[in-house]
DOFITOR-303724 format. One line per field, with one value per residue (C-alpha): x, z, y. Coordinates in Angstrom, 2 decimals. Layout:
DOFITOR-303724
px = c(X, ...)
pz = c(Z, ...)
py = c(Y, ...)
This chain:
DOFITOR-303724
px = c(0.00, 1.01, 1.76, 3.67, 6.63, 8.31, 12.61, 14.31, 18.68, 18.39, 17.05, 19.51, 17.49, 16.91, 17.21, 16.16, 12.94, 11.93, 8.64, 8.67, 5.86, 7.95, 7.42, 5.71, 8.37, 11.19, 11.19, 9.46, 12.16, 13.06, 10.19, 10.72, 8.89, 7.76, 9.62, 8.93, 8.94, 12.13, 13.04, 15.40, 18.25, 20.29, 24.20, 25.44, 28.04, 28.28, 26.96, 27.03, 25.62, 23.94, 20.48, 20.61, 18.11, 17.96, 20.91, 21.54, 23.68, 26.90, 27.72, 30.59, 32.70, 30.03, 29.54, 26.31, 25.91, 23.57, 23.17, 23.40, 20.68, 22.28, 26.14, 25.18, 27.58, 27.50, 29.09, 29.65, 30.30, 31.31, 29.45, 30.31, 33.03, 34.98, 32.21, 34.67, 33.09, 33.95, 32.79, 33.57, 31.12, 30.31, 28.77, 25.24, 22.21, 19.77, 20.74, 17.60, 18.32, 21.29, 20.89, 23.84, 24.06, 24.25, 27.98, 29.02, 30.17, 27.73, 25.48, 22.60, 21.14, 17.88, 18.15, 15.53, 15.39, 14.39, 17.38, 18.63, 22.23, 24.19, 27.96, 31.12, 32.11, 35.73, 34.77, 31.68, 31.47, 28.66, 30.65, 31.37, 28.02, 25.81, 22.50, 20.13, 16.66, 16.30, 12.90, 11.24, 8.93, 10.94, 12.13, 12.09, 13.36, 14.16, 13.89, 16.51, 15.52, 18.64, 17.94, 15.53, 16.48, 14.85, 14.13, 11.43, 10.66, 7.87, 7.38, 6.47, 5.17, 1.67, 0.58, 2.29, 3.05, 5.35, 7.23, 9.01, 12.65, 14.42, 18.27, 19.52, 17.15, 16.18, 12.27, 9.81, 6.63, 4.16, 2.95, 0.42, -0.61, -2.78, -0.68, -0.87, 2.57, 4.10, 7.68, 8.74, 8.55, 9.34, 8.79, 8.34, 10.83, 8.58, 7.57, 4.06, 3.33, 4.50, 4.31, 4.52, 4.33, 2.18, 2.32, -1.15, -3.71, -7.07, -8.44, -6.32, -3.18, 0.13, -1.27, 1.00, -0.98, 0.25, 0.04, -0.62, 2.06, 0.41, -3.60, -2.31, -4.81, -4.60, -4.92, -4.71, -2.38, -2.55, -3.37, -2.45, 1.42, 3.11, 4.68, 6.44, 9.47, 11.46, 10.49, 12.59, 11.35, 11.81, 12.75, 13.20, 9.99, 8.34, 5.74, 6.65, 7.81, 10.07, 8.84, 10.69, 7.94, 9.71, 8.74, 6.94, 6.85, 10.57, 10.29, 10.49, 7.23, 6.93, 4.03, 2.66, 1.74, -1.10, -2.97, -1.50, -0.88, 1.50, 3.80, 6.03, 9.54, 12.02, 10.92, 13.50, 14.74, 17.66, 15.63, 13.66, 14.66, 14.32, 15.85, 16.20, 18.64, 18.17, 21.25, 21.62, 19.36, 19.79, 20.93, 19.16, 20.87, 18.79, 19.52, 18.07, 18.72, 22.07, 23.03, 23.51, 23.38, 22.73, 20.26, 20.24, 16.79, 16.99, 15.68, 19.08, 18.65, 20.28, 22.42, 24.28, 22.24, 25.40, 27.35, 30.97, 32.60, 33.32, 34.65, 35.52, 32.95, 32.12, 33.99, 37.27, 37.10, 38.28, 35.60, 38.59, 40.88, 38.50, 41.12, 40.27, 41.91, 40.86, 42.46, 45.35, 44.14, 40.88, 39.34, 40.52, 43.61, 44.54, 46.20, 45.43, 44.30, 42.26, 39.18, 39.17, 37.92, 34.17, 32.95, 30.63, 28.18, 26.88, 23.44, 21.33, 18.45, 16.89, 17.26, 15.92, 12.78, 12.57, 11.97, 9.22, 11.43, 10.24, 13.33, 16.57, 18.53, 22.11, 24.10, 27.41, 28.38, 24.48, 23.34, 21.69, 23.09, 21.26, 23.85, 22.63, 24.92, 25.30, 25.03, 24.58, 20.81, 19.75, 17.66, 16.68, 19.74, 22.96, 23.90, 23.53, 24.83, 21.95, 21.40, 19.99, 18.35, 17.67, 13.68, 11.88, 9.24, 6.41, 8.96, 11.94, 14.39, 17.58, 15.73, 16.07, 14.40, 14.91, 15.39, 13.40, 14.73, 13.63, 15.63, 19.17, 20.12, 19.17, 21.60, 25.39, 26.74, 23.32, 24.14, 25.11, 23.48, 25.49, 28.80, 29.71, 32.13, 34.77, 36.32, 32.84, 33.17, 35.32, 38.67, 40.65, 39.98, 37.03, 33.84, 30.39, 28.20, 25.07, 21.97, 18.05, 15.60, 11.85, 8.44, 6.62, 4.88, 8.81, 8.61, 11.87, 11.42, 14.91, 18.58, 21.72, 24.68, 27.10, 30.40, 33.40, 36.17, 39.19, 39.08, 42.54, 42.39, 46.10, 48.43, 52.03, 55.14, 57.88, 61.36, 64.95, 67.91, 70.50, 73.37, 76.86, 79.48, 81.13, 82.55, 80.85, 80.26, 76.73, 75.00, 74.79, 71.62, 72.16, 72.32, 76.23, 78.93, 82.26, 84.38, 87.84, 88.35, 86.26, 86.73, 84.54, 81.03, 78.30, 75.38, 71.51, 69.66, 65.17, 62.31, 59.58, 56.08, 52.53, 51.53, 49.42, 52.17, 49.29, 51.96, 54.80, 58.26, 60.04, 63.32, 64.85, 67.94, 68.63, 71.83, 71.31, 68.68, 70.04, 68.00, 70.21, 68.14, 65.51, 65.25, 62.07, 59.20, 59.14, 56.28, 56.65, 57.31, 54.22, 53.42, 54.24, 57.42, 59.05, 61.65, 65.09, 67.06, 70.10, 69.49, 72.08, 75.72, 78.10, 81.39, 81.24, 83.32, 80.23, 77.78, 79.50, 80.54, 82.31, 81.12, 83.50, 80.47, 76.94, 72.84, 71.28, 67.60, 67.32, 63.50, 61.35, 57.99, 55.52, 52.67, 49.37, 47.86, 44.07, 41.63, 37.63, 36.89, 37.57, 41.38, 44.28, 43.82, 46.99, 45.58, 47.42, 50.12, 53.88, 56.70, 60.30, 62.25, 65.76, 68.21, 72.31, 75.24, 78.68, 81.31, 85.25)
pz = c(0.00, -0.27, 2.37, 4.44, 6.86, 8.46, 7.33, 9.93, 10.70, 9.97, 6.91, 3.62, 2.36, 5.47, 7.29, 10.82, 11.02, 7.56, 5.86, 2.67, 0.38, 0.04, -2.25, -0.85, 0.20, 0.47, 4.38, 4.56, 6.75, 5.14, 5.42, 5.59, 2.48, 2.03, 0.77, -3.23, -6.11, -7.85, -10.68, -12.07, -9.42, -9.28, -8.88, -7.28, -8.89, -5.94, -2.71, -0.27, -2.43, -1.26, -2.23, -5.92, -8.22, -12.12, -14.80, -17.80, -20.11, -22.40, -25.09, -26.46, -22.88, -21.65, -18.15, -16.46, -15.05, -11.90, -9.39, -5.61, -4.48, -0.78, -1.43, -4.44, -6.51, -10.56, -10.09, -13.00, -13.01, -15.76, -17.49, -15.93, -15.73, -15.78, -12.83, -11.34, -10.25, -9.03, -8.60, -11.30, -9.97, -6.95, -5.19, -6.54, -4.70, -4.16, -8.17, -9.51, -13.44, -15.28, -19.00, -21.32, -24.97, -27.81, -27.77, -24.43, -23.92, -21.79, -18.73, -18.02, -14.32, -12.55, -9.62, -6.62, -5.74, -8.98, -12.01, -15.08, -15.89, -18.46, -17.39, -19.94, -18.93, -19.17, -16.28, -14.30, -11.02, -9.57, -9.80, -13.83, -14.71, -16.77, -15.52, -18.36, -16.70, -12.64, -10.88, -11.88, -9.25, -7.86, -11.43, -11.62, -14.45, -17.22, -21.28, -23.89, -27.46, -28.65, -32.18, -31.56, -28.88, -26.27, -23.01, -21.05, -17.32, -14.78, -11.76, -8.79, -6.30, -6.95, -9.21, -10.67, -14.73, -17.65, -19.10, -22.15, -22.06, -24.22, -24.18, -25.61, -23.86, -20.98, -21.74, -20.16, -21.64, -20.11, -22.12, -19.87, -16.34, -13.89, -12.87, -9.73, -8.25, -11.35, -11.30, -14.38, -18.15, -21.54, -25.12, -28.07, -30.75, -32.74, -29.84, -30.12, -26.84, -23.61, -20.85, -17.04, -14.01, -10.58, -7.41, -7.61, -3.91, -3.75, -6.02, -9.43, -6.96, -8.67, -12.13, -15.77, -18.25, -21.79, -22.58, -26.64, -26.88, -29.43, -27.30, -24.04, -23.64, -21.33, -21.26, -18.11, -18.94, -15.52, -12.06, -8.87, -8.62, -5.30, -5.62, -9.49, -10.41, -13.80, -16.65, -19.23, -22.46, -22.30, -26.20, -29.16, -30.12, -27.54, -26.87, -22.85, -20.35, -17.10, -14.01, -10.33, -7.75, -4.56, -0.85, 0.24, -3.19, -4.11, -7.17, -11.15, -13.28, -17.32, -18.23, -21.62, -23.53, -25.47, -23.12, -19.56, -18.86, -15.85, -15.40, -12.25, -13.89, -10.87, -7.45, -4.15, -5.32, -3.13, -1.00, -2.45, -7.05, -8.86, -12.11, -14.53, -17.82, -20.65, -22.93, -25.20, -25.01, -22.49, -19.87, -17.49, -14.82, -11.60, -9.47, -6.35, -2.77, -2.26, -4.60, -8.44, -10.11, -13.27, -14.14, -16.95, -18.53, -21.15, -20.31, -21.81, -23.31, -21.51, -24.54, -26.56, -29.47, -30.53, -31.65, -32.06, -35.32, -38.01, -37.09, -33.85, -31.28, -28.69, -26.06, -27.75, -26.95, -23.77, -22.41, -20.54, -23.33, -26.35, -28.35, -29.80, -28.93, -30.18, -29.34, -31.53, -33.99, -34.62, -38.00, -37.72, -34.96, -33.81, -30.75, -28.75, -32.09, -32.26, -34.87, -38.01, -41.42, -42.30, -39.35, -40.02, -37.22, -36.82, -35.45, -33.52, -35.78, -34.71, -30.96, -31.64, -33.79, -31.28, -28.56, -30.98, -32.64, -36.07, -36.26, -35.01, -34.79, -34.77, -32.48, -31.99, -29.16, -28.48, -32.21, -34.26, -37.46, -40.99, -43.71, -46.65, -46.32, -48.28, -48.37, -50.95, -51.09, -53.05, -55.79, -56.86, -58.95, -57.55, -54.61, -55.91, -53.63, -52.41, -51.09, -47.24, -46.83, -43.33, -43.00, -40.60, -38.79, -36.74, -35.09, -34.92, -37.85, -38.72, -38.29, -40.31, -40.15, -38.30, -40.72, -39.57, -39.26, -42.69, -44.37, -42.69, -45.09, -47.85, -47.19, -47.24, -44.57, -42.66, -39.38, -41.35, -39.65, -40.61, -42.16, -39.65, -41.01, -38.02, -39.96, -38.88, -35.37, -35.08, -33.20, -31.98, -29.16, -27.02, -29.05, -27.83, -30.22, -29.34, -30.77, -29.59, -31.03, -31.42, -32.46, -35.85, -34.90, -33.92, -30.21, -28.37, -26.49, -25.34, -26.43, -26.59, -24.83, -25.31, -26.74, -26.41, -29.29, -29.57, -32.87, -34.60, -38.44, -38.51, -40.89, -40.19, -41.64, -42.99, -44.31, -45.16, -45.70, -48.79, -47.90, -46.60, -46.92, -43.59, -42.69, -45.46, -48.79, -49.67, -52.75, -55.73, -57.62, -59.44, -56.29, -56.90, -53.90, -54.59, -52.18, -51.88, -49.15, -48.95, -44.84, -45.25, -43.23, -45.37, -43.27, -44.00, -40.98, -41.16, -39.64, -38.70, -36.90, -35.69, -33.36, -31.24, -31.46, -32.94, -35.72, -36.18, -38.62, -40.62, -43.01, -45.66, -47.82, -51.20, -53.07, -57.07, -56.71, -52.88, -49.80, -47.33, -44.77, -42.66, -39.13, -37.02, -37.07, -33.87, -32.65, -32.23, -28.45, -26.15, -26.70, -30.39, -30.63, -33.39, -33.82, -35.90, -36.73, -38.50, -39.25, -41.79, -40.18, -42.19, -44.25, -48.00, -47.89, -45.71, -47.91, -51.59, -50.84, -54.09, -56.17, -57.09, -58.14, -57.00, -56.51, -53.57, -52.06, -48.51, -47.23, -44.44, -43.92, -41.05, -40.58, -39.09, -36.28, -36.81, -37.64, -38.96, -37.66, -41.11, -42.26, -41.32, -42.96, -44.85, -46.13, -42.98, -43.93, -44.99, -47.33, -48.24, -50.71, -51.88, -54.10, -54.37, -56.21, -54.62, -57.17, -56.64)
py = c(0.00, 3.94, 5.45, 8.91, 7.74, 10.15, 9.56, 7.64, 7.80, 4.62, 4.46, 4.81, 7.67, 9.43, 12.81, 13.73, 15.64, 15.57, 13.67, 13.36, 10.82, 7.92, 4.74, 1.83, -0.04, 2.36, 2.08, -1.27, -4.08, -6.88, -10.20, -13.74, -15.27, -19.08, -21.49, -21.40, -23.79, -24.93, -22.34, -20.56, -19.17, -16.57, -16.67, -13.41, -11.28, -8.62, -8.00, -5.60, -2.72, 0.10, 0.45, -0.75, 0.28, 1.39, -0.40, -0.37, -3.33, -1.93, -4.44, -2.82, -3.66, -6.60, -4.45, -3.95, -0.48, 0.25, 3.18, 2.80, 5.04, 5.07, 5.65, 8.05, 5.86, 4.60, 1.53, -1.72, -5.65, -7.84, -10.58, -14.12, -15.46, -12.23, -10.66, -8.18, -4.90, -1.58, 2.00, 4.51, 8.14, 8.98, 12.38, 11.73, 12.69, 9.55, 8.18, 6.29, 5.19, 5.13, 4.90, 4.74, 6.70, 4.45, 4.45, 4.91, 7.56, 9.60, 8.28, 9.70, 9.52, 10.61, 12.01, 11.66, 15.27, 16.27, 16.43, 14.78, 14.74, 14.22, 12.67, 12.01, 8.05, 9.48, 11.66, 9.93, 12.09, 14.38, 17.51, 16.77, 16.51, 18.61, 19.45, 18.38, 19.45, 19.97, 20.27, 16.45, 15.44, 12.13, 10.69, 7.23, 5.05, 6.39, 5.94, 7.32, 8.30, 10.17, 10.14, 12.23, 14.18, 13.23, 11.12, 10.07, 9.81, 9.10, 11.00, 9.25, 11.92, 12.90, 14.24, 11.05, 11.89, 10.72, 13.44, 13.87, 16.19, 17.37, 16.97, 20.05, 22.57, 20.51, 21.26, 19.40, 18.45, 16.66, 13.38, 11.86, 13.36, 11.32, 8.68, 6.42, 6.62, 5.45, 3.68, 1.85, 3.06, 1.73, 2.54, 0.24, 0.92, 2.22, 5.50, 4.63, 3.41, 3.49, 0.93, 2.02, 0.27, 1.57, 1.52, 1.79, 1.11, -0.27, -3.04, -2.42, -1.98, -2.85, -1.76, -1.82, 0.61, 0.94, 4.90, 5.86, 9.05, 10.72, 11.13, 10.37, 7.34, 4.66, 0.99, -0.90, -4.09, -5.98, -5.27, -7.00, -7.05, -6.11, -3.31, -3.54, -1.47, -0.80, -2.59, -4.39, -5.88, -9.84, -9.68, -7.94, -9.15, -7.11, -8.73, -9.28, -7.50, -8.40, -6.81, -7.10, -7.17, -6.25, -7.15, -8.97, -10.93, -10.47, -12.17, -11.25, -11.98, -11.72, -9.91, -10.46, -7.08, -8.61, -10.66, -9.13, -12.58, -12.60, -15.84, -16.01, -16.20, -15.92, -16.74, -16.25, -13.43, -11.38, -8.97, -5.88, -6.76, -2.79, -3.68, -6.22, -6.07, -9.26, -8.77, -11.69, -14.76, -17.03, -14.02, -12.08, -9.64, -8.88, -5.52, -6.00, -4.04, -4.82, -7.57, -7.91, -11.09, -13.54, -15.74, -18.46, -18.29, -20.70, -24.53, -26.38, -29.63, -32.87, -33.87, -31.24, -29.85, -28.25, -31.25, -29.21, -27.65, -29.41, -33.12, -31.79, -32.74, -30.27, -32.27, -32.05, -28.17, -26.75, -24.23, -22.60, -21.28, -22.10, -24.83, -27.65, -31.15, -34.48, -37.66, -39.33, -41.76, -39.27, -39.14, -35.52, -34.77, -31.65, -30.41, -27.29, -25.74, -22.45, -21.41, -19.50, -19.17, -20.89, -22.89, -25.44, -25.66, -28.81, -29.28, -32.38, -32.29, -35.91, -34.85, -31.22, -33.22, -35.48, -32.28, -30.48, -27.95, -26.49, -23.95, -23.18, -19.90, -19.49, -17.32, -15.64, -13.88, -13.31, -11.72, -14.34, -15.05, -14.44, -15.39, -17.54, -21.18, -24.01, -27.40, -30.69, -31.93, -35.14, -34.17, -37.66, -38.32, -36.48, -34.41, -30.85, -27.81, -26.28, -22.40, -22.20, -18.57, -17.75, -17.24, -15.18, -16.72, -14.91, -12.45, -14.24, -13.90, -15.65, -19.11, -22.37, -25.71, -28.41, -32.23, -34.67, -38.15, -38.84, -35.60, -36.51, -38.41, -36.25, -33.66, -33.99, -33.48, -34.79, -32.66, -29.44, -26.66, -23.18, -21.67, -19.46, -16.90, -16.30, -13.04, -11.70, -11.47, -8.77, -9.20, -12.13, -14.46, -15.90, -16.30, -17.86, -19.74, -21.53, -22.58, -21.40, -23.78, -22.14, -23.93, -23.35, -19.90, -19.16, -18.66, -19.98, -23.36, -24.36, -23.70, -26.00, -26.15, -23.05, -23.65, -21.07, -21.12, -19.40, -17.52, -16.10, -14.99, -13.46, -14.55, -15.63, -13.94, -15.00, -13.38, -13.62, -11.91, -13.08, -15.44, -14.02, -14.88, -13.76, -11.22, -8.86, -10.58, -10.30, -12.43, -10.05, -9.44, -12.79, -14.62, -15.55, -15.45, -15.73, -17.83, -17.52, -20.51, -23.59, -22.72, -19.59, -19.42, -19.42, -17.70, -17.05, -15.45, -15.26, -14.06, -16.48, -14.89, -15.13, -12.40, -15.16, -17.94, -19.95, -21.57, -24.12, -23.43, -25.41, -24.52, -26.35, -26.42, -28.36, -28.06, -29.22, -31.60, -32.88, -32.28, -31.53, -32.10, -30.15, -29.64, -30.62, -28.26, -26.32, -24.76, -20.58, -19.52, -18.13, -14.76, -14.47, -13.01, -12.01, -14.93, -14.35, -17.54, -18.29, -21.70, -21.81, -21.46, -23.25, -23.58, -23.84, -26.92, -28.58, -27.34, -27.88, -32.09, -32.93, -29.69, -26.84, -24.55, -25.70, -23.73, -23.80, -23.35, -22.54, -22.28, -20.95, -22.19, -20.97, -23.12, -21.69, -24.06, -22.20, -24.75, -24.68, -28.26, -30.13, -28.48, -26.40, -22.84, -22.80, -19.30, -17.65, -19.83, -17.77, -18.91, -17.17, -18.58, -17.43, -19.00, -18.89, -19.89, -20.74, -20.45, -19.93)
């Protein structure tokens, strides 16, 4: 219910002597709920916050971003397993939403007592912010639209409204007035409609009403949650919403925007949930009071839907350092081999048939994938490549079907399920893929297992200098060096390189048509340094046997150690080649 307490010194928000209309639970101790139902649970990433309430998700550096409404603090934590977090602003006066600009490099923050700011991520305190608006009645969470120039709020004290602001001016125009203590807001991505959450009393208390910008007219959604806070869209779809309901419930529901269903999606949550964030599929964050933590929301099958890469099975690949390993005598060996070029994803389609899958999606580091791949069908009289076009189904895009038992062995390969161009993902090193599986109207049932591969698309290098003959006789342009004793040193020094040591060497020297032999391949020291040899360091009477005048062929070879489950790529492969006479 709503009601007027009178601040406490013990409370985080609190100042002697002064009343002020608080939010329902703002001053509420914490309850002892019933035991609940098995679900989802939450592993915590930090704890002992102060008074956590609105976040906000950066892709770019994989950091959630929250306020601590008690220490005045903007604070961050990595995505698991790299969940270290810290403070980066402080001074702020009870902080209630952060929200970051689309490429980082400003936060913006409501303020309790009434302002928006605007604050460079280079230089995130209080005192370097710029005022955008001041004089919002107890701003709550808060919605960016910087293309246009704008944001939105909700004010909480009465009279409860959502306004619109602009970012240059700081203008504020009122949107919809008449609120009931109104906490949460989002827009669809279209900015027709937005959805806010109530803390509403009597019998439609705990109210989400979707608000039409453009008249101002409101639908009531759902009633009956205890006490909801921010709202986060469950999908890009948008066609669900997660809301925290804090104490006594403690718990986060998903509210459907077309029906209002409301489904119980986390129970046991850490005392007094504000704020959710859903960044990539299968990953929800969950702000609550003073802990921040992750949640696996995807049901994952018991056997791995994602079979592995190629013909390496997703065993052979360590989920530590991303390398692939299979055992000796393999139908395809390799040894602590990284990823690169086309990756052919192979897929479970009987077990994902068997499970009452229609479609599957593809997806890399999170963003589905919606190339066009290929693959050899049987038309009746020869296997014939074959185009796959990713098809979008109901709302979901970047899906394709799921063979039946029947179709496996129609195609060729049978478990062929995507060509997953590594050069695509950006930079070097750790990359996630997994597979979400979704029924024939294309809503998401289950995903697989999620693999992590070690991706490097550099190519080696490879030099070397002409032959001396020592002290200072350098090869001429013809490649000819003059001895004068067979006890001079003949000497060729090279280069050999791969800036992630992810390569072997080998050289070789033949005199006439004579190997002379090659030395074992070894592999390039950790780190990737930039390795100089002088593998040749001999006297002409060694090299030249019986000959008075004889050509030579000294070579370097680097070898890239990159795989894409069925060959080496010898693409990022490197070669020097260089030719000499010795003649008295």
């Amino acid at each position: 219910m709503h009601v007027k307490l009178a601040y406490d010194l013990t409370h985080p928000k609190g100042k002697a002597g002064a009343t002020e209309e608080l939010r329902a639970d703002d001053a509420l101790p914490p309850v002892t709920t019933q035991e609940k139902m098995p679900g989802p649970t939450q592993t915590p990433l930090q704890t002992g916050l102060k008074h956590v309430v609105g976040c906000d998700f950066e892709q770019a550096t994989n950091r959630l971003h929250f306020v601590e409404f008690a220490a005045g603090k903007l604070s961050s934590v990595g995505v698991p397993p790299a969940a270290s977090a810290y403070s980066f602003g402080t001074g702020y006066n009870q902080p209630e939403d952060v929200r970051l600009s689309v490429f980082g490099v400003y936060a913006y923050v409501t303020e309790r007592t009434g302002d928006l700011l605007r604050v460079s991520i280079l230089g995130p305190n209080r005192r370097e912010a710029h005022v955008v608006t001041t004089g919002l009645n107890t701003p709550q969470q808060l919605f960016l639209d910087e293309a246009h120039g704008v944001a939105y709020t909700v004010e909480y004290a009465s009279p409860g409204s959502l306004v619109r602001i602009d970012l240059e001016t700081g203008a504020k125009t009122v949107v919809a007035a008449a609120l009931d203590h109104p906490i949460g807001l989002v827009l669809t991505s279209d900015l027709q409609f937005a959805y806010v959450s109530e803390q509403t009393t009597g019998l439609d208390k705990g109210r989400i009403s979707r608000i039409q910008l453009s008249t101002a007219g409101r639908t009531t959604l759902t009633t009956g949650l205890t006490n909801p806070f921010f709202l986060t869209w469950a999908d890009t779809a948008e066609d669900s919403l997660y809301v925290p309901q804090r104490d006594p419930a403690n718990s986060v529901v998903r509210v459907g925007v077309t029906s209002g269903a409301v489904n119980t999606f986390l129970t046991g949550a850490p005392f007094r949930p504000s704020c959710v964030a859903a960044p990539y599929p299968g990953l929800l964050f969950v702000c609550s009071d003073s802990v921040v933590g992750s949640v696996n929301t995807a049901v994952v099958a018991p056997t791995d839907l994602l079979m592995g890469i190629g013909q390496i099975p997703i065993s052979s690949i360590d989920p530590t350092n991303g390398r692939a390993s299979t055992p000796p005598g393999s139908i395809y060996y390799v040894s602590n081999a990284p990823f690169g070029g086309t990756l052919p994803v192979m897929v479970n389609y009987e077990l994902a048939a068997a499970r009452g899958a229609a479609y599957y999606q593809v997806l890399a580091d999170g963003v589905v994938q919606t190339d066009n791949w290929n693959v050899y069908v049987w038309n009746g009289f020869a296997f014939v490549q074959q185009t796959v076009a990713a098809e979008t189904v109901g709302t979901a895009k970047g899906c394709f079907p799921v063979h039946t038992v029947a179709e496996l062995s129609n195609h060729q390969p049978p478990n062929l399920g995507y060509q997953l161009d590594s050069t695509a993902l950006g930079s070097g090193g750790q990359h996630n893929i997994q597979l979400q599986f979704l029924d024939s109207s294309g809503a998401a049932m289950f995903v697989s297992s999620q693999i992590s591969i070690l991706v490097d698309n550099v190519p080696c290098v490879a030099t070397l200098e002409p032959p001396t003959l020592l002290p200072a006789t350098t090869a001429n342009a013809c490649g000819l060096l003059n001895y004068g004793s067979t006890s001079s040193t003949v000497s060729i020094s090279c280069t050999v390189y791969q800036p992630y040591a992810n390569a072997t060497y080998s050289t070789s020297l033949t005199r006439g048509f004579t190997p002379l032999g090659s030395p074992p391949p070894p592999t390039l020291p950790s780190g990737g340094l930039m390795v100089e040899l002088s593998p040749i360091t001999a006297t002409v009477a060694q090299l030249m046997g019986t000959c008075s005048t004889a050509a030579f062929a000294f070579e370097v070879y680097v070898a890239a150690t990159m795989t894409n489950g069925l060959w080496r790529q010898s693409q990022y492969d490197a070669e020097a080649l260089v030719g000499f006479v010795l003649a008295p």
